[in-house]
Chimera marker file (.cmm) of the C-alpha trace (Angstrom):
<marker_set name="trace">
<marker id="1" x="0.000" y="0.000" z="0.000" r="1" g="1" b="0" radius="0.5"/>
<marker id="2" x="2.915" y="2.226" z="-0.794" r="1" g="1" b="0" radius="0.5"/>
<marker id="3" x="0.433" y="4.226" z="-2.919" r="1" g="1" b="0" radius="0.5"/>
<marker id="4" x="-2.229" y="4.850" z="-0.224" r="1" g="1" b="0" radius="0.5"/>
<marker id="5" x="-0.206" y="7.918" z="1.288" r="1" g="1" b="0" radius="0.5"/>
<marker id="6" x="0.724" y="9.198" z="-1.896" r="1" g="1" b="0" radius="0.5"/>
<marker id="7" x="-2.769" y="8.930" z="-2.840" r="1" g="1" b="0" radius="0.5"/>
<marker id="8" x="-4.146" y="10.927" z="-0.140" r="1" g="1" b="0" radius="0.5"/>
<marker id="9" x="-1.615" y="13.877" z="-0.070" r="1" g="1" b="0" radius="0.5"/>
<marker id="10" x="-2.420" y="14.422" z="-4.136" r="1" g="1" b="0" radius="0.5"/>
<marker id="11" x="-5.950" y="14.635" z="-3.501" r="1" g="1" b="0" radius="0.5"/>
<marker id="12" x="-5.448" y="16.754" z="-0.311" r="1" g="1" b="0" radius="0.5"/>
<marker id="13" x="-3.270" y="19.290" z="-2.480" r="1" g="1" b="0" radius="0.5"/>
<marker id="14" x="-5.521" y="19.398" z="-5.432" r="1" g="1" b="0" radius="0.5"/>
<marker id="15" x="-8.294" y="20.236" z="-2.873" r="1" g="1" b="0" radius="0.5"/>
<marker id="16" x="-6.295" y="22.917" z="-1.694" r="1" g="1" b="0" radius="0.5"/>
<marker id="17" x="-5.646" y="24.408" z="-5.286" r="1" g="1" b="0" radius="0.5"/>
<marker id="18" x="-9.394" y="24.144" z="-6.162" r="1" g="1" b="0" radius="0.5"/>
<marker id="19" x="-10.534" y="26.162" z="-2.869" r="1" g="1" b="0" radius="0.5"/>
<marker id="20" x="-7.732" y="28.547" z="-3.312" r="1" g="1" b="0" radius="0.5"/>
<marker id="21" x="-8.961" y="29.248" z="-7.365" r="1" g="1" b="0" radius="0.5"/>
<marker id="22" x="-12.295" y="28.841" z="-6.715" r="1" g="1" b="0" radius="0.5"/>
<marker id="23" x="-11.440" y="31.671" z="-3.443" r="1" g="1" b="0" radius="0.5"/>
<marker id="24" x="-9.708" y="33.878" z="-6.085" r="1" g="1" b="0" radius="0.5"/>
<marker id="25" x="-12.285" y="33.575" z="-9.083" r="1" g="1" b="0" radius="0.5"/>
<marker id="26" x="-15.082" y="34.806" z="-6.972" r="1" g="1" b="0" radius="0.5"/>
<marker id="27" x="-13.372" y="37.660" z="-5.510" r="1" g="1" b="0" radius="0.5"/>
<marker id="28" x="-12.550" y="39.078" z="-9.192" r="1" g="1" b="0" radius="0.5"/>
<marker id="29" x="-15.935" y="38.728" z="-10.352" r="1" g="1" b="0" radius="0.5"/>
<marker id="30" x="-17.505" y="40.667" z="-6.839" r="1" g="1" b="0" radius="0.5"/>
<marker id="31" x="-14.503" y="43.254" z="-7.918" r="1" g="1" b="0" radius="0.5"/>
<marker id="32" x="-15.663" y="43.275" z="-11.579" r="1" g="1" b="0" radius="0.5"/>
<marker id="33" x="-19.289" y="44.022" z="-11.144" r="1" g="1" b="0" radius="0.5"/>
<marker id="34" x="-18.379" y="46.956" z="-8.639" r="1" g="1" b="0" radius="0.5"/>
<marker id="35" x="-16.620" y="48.407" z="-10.902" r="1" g="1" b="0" radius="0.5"/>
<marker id="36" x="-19.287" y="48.416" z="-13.654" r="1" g="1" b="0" radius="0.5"/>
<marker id="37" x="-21.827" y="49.989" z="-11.678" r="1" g="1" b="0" radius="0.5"/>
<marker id="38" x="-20.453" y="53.469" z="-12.058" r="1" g="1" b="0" radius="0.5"/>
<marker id="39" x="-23.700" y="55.629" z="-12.228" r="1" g="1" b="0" radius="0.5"/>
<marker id="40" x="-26.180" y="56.072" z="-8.626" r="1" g="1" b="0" radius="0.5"/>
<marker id="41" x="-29.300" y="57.147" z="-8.449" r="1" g="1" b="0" radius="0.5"/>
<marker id="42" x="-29.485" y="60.239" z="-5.968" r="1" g="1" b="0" radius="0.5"/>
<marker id="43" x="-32.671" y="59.974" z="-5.042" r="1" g="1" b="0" radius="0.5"/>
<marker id="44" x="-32.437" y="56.197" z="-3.657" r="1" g="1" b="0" radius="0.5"/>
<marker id="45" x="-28.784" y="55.515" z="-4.282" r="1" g="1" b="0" radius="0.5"/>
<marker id="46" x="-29.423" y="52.424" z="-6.630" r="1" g="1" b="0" radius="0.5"/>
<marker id="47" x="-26.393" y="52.098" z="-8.927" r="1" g="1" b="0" radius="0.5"/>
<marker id="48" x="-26.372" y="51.260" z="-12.510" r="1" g="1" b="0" radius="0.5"/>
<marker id="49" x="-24.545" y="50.269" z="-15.171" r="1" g="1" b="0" radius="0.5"/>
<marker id="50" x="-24.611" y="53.028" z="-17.684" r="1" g="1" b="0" radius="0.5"/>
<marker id="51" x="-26.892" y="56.077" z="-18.191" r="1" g="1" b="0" radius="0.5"/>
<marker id="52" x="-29.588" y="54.378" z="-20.655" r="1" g="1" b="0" radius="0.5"/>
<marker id="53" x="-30.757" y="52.107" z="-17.395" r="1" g="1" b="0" radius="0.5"/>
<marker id="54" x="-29.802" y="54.889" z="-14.901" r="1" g="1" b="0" radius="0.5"/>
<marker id="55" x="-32.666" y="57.417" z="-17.258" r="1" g="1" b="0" radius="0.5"/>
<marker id="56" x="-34.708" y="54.241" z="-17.572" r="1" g="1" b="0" radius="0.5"/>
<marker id="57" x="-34.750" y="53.744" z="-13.592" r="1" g="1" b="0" radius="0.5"/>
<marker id="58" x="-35.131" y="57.627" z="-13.174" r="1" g="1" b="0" radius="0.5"/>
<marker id="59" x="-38.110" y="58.040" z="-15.337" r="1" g="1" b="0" radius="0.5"/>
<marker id="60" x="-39.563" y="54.705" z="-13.682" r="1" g="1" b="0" radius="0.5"/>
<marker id="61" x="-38.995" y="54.860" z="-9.869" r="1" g="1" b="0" radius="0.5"/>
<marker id="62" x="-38.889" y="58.822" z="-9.796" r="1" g="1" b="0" radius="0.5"/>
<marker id="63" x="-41.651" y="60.502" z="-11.876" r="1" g="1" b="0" radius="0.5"/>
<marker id="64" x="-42.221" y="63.617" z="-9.648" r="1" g="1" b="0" radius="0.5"/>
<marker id="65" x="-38.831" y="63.990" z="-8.832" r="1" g="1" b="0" radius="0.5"/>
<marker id="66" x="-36.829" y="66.475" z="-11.572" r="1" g="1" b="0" radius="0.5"/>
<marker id="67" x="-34.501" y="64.460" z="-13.793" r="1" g="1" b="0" radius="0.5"/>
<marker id="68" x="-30.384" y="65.108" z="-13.213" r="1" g="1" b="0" radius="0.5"/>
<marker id="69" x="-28.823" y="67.021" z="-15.395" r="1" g="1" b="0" radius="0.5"/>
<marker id="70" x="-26.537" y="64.582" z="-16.764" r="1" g="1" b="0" radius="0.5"/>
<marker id="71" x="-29.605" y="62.101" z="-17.856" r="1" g="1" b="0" radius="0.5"/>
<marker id="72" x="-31.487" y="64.866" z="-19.688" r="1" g="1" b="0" radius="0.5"/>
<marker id="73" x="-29.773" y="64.251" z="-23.239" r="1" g="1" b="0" radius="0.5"/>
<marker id="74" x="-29.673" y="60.559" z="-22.895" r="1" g="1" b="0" radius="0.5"/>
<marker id="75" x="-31.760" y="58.909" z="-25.615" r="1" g="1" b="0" radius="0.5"/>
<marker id="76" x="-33.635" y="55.845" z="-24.603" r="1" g="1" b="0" radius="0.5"/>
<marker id="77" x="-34.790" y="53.113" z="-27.007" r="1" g="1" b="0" radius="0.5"/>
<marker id="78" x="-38.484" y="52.392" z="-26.333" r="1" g="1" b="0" radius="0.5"/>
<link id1="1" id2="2" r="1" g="1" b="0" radius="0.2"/>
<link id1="2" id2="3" r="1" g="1" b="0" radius="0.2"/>
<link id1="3" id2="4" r="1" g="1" b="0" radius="0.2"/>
<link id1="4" id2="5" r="1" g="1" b="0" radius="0.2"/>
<link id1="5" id2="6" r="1" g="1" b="0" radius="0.2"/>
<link id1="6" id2="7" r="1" g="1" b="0" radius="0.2"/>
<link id1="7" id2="8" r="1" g="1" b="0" radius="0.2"/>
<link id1="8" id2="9" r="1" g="1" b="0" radius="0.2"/>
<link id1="9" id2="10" r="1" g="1" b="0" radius="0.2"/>
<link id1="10" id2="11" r="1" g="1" b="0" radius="0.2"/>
<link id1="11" id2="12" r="1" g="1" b="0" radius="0.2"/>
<link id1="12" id2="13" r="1" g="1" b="0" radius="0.2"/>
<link id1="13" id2="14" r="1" g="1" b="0" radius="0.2"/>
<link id1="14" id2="15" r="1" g="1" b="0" radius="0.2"/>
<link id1="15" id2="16" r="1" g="1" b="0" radius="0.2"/>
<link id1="16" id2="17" r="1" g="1" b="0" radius="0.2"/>
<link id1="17" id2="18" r="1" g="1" b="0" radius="0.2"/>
<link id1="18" id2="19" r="1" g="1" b="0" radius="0.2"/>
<link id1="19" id2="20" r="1" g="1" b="0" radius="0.2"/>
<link id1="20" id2="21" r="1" g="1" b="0" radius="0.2"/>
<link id1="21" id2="22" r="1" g="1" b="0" radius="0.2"/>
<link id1="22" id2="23" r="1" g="1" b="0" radius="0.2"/>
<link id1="23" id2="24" r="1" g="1" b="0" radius="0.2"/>
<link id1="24" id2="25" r="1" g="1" b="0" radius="0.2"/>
<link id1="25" id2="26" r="1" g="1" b="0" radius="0.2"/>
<link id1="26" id2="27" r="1" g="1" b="0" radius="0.2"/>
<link id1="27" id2="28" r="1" g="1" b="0" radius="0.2"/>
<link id1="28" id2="29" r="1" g="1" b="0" radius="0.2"/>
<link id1="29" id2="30" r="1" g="1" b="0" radius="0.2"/>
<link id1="30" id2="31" r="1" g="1" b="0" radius="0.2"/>
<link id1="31" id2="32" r="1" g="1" b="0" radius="0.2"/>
<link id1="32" id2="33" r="1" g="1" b="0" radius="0.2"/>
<link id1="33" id2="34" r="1" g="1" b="0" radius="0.2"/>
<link id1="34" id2="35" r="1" g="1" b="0" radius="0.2"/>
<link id1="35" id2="36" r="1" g="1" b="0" radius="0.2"/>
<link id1="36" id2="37" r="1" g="1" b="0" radius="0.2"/>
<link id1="37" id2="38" r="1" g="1" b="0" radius="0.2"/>
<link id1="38" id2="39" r="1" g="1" b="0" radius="0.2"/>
<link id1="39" id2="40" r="1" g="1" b="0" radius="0.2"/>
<link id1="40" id2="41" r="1" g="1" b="0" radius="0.2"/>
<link id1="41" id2="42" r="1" g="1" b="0" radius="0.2"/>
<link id1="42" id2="43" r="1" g="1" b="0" radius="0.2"/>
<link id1="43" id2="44" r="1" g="1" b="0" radius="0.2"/>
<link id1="44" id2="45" r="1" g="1" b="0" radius="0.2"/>
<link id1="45" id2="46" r="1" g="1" b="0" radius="0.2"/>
<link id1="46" id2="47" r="1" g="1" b="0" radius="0.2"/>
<link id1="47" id2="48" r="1" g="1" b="0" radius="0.2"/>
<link id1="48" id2="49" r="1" g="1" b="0" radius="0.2"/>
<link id1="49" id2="50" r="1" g="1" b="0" radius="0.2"/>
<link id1="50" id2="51" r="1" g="1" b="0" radius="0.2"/>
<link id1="51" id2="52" r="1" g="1" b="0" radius="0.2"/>
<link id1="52" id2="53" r="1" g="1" b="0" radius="0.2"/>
<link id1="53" id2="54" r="1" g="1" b="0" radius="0.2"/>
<link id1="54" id2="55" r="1" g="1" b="0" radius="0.2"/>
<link id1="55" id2="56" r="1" g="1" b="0" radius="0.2"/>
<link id1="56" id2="57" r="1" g="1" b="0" radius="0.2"/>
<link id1="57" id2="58" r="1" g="1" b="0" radius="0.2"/>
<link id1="58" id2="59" r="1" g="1" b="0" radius="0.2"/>
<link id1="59" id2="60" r="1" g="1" b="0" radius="0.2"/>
<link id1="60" id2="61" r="1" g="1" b="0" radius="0.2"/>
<link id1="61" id2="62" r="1" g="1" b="0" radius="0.2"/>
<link id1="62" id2="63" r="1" g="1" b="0" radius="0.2"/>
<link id1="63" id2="64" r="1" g="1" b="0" radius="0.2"/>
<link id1="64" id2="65" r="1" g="1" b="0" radius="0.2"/>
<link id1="65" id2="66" r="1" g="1" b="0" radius="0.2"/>
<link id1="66" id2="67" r="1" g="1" b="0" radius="0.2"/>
<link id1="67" id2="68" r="1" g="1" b="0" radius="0.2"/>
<link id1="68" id2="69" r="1" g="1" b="0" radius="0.2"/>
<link id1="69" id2="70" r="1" g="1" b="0" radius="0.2"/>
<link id1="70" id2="71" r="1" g="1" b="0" radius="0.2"/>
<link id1="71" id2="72" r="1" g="1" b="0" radius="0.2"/>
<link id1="72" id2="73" r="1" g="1" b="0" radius="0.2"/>
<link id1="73" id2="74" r="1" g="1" b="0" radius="0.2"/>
<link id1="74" id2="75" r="1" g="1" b="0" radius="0.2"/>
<link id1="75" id2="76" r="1" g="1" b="0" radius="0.2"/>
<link id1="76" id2="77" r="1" g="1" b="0" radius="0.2"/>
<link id1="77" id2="78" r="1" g="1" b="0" radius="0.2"/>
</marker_set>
C-alpha cells in the first residue's frame, strides 16, 4: 500500500488548489461588477450600469422627482 499515502496527499493538495482558485475567481468577479456599476441614483442611491438604465430607472422609480442634469440628453430606445 505504498500508494495509499501518496494517494491521499495528491488529492489533499488538489483540494487545496481548487478552494484557493475557486477563493480567487469569486473575488474578481464581486470586484468586476463593482466596478461596472459606475452611475447612482441620488434619489435612492441604486447604482447602474450606464446612463440608458440609470434614465430608464429615473423616469420609472422617480416621476415627480426632476430628472439630473446629466440624464437629460440621454436617448432611450423604447
Amino acid at each position: 500500500m505504498a500508494r495509499g499515502q501518496q494517494k491521499i496527499q495528491s488529492q489533499q493538495k488538489n483540494a487545496k488548489k481548487a478552494a484557493d482558485k475557486k477563493k480567487g475567481q469569486a473575488a474578481d468577479q464581486k470586484t468586476a461588477g463593482k466596478a461596472a456599476l459606475v452611475h447612482s441614483c441620488p434619489v435612492c442611491r441604486t447604482q447602474m450600469p450606464d446612463p440608458k438604465t440609470f434614465k430608464q430607472h429615473f423616469e420609472n422609480k422617480h416621476p415627480k422627482s426632476p430628472m439630473p442634469a446629466e440624464l437629460v440628453d440621454v436617448q432611450v430606445d423604447a
